[in-house]
C-alpha positions in Angstrom: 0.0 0.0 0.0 1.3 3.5 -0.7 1.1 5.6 1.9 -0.2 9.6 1.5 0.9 12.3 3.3 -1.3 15.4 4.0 0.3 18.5 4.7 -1.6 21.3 5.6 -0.5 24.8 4.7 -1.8 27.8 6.5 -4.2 30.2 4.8 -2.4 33.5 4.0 -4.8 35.8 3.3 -4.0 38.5 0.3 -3.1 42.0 1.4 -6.0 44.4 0.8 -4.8 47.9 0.5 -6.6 50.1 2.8 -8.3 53.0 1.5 -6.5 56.5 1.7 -9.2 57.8 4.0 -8.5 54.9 6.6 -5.0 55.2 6.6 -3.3 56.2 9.7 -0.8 59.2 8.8 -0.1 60.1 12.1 0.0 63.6 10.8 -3.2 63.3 9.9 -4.1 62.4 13.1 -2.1 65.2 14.6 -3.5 67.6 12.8 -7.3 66.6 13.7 -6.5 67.0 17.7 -4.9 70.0 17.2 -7.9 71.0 15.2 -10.4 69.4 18.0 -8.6 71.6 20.8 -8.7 75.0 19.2 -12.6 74.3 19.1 -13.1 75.3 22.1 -10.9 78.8 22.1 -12.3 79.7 19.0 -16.2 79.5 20.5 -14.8 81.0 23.9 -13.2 83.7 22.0 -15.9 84.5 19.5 -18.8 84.5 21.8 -17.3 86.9 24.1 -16.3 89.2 20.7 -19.8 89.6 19.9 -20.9 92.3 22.1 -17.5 94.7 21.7 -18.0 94.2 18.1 -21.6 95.2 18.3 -20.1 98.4 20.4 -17.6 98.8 17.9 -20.3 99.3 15.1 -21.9 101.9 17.1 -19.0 104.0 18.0 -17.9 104.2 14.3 -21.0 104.9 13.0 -21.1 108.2 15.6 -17.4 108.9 15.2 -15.5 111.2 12.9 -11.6 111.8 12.4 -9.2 108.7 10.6 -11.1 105.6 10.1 -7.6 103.6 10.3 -6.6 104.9 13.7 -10.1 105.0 15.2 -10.1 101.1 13.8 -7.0 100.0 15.8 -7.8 102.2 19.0 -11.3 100.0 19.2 -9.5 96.8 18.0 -6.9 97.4 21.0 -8.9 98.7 23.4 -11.5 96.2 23.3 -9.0 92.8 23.0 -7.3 94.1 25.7 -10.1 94.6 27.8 -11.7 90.9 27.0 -8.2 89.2 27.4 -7.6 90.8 30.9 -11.2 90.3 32.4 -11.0 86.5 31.2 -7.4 86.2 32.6 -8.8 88.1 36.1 -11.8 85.6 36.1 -9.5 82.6 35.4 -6.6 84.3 38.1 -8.8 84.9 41.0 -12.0 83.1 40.2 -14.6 82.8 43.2 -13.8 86.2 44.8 -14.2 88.2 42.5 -16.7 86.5 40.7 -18.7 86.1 43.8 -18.6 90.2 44.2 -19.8 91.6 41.3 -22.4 88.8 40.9 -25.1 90.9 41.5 -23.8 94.1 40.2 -22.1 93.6 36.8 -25.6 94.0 34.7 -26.3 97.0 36.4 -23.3 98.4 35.9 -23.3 97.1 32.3 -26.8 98.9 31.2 -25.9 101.8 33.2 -22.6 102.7 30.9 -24.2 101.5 27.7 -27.1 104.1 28.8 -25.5 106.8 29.1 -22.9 106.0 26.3 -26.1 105.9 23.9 -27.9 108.6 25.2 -24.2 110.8 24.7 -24.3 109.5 20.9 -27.9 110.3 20.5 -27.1 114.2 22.0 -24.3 114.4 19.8 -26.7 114.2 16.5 -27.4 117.8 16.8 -23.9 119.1 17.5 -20.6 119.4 16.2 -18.0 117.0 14.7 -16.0 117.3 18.3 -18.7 115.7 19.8 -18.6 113.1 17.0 -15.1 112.8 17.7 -15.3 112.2 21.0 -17.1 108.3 20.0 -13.4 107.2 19.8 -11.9 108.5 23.1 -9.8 106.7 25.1 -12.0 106.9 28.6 -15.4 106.5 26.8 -13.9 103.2 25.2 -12.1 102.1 28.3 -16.2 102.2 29.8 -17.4 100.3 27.0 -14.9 97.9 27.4 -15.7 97.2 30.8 -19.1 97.2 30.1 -18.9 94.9 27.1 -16.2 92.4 28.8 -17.3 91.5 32.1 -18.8 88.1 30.8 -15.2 87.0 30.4 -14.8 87.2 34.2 -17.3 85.0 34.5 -16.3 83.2 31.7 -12.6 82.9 32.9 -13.9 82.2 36.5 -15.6 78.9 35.2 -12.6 77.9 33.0 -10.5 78.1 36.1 -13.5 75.5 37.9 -13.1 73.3 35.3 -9.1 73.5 35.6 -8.9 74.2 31.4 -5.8 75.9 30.6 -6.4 79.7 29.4 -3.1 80.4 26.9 -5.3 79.2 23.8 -8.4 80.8 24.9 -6.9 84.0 25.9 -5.0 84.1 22.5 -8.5 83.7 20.7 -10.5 86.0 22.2 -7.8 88.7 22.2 -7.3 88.2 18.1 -11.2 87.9 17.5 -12.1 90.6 19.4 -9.5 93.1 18.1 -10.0 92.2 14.6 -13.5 91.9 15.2 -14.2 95.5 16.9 -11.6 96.9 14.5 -13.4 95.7 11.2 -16.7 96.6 12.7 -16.2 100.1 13.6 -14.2 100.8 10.1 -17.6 99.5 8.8 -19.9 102.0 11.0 -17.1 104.8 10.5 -18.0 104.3 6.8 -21.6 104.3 7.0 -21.9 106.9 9.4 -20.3 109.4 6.7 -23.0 109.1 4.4 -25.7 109.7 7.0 -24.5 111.2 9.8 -27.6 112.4 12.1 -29.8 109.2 11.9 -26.4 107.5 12.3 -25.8 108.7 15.5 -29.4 107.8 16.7 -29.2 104.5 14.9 -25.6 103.9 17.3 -27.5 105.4 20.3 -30.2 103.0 20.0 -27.9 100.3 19.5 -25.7 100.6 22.6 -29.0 101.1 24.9 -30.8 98.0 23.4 -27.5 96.3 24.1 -27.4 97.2 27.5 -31.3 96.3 27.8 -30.3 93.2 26.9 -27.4 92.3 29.4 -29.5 93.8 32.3 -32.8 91.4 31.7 -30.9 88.4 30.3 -29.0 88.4 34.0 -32.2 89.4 35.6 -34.6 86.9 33.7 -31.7 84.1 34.9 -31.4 84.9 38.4 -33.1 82.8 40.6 -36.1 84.0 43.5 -34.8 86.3 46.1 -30.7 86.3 44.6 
């Protein structure tokens, strides 16, 4: 009798290439965390920019004198003030927080009031007065106004023990390009119309301010 042998080879099974969009570059994948952690920043940082860049529209649209300097005045002004009220929130957290609680809408619709009721005067005067939209101390009071949501912002970062560098970065650069692109916009409208322009900023600051005071109010609980 003949004898057979069997010999049983393993299955190899054929390389399949994988597609280009499951391949694992790891720059690839650097580049999407990176991405994935300046989400956050970018949304902290715009979201406080909205209302300085909302100021910023108003003030040009009031303002006379060199567009280009007004522009980087606002823009500094107001990134400086958002970058250092998120860095004090982050800094010093529950103090300070826990101190102006109950204040800073107040004192935010009180300084948009007046600033609007100022712009709204100024309609029937003089370019000086228009002029005047783009001073130092009535910006430094809009950006107080306009940035004290970054304290509480900050405060809460610092609770959640997030790092601030790429936050405070963003919101600097938003909000100075931000408020400087805006009030180069309302500088150029307000030439062409000058006395509704200056009701139509007025208006703007005090509905701001409105809104500040009941969104804290309509938030707070009974009897805080």
């Amino acid at each position: 009798m003949r004898r057979v042998t069997l010999t049983i080879l393993p299955t190899v099974k054929p390389a399949v290439a994988s597609p280009g969009w499951q391949s694992h570059d790891p720059s690839v994948t650097l580049s999407l965390v990176q991405f994935s952690e300046l989400v956050g920043p970018l949304l902290v940082g715009g979201g406080l920019a909205v209302d300085s860049c909302l100021v910023a529209l108003a003030c040009g649209v009031s303002a006379s004198g060199s567009r280009l300097g007004g522009a980087m005045r606002v823009g500094a002004m107001f990134g400086l003030f958002q970058g250092g009220m998120l860095s004090l929130g982050w800094l010093v957290g529950a103090p300070v927080a826990s101190l102006l609680r109950h204040y800073v809408h107040w004192i935010a619709f009180s300084v948009l009031t007046v600033i609007g009721v100022r712009t709204i005067r100024a309609s029937g005067g003089d370019g000086a007065q228009g002029k005047d939209a783009a001073s130092l101390a009535r910006l430094a009071l809009a950006g107080i106004a306009t940035s004290i949501d970054a304290l509480a912002v900050g405060f809460g970062m610092s609770l959640a023990e997030e790092p601030l560098a790429a936050s405070l970065v963003c919101t600097l650069a938003i909000t100075a390009l931000g408020s400087a692109a805006c009030f180069a916009s309302g500088r150029a409208i307000g030439a062409r119309a000058e006395r509704a322009a200056h009701w139509i900023a007025g208006l703007v600051l005090i509905g701001l301010g409105l809104r500040i005071l009941l969104s804290r109010l309509l938030a707070s609980e009974p009897g805080s």
